[in-house]
N, C-alpha and C positions, 0 to 999 in steps of 0.2 A: 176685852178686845185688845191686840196686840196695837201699837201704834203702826198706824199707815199710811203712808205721804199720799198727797191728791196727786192722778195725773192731769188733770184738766180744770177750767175753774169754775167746770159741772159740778166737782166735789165739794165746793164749799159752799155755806150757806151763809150771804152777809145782812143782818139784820139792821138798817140804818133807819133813825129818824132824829127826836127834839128833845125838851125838852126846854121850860121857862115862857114867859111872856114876853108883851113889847115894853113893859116896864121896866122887867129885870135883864130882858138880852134874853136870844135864843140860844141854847150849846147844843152842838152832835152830840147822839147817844149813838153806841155801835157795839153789835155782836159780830164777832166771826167763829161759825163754829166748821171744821173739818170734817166732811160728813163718812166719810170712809173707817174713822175710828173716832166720832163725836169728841175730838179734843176742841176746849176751848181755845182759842187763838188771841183774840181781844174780849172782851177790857182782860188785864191782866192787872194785879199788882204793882202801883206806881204810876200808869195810865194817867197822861194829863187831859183836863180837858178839851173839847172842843168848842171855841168860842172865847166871848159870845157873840152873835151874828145880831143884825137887824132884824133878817128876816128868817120864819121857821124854814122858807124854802132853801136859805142858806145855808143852813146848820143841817140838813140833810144832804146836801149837794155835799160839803167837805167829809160827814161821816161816809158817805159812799166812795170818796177819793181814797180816803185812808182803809177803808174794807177792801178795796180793790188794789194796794198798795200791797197790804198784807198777806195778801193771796198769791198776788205775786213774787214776793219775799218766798214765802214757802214753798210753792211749786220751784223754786229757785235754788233753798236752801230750808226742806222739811225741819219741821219743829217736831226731833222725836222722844 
């Protein structure tokens, strides 16, 4: 499939949640994938962490910041 910029942020698909305990600390996990030509957008190569939070509901609240960040980046300026 040819790469194909999202026009809307119908096109993308951001997969946010956790990962960790309240031992170790919660981290954001996050997927963004481009649903128009299935390119991976995040995690990439190099990708730091998220975290660690107190809580799991925090570590998904900022992996959805940075999914919706990165959406916006691209619809702005396509990763082709």
């Amino acid at each position: 499939m040819p790469p194909t910029p999202g026009a809307t942020e119908a096109d993308f698909h951001i997969y946010a949640s956790y990962r960790g305990s309240k031992t170790t600390g919660f981290l954001g996990t996050l997927k963004v994938v481009r649903a128009t030509d299935g390119r991976l957008l995040y995690p990439f190569d190099g990708a730091s962490e998220m975290g660690p939070f107190q809580t799991k509901e925090e570590a998904i609240a900022a992996a959805r910041r940075c999914g919706g960040e990165i959406v916006s980046a691209d619809l702005a300026r396509p990763e082709l």
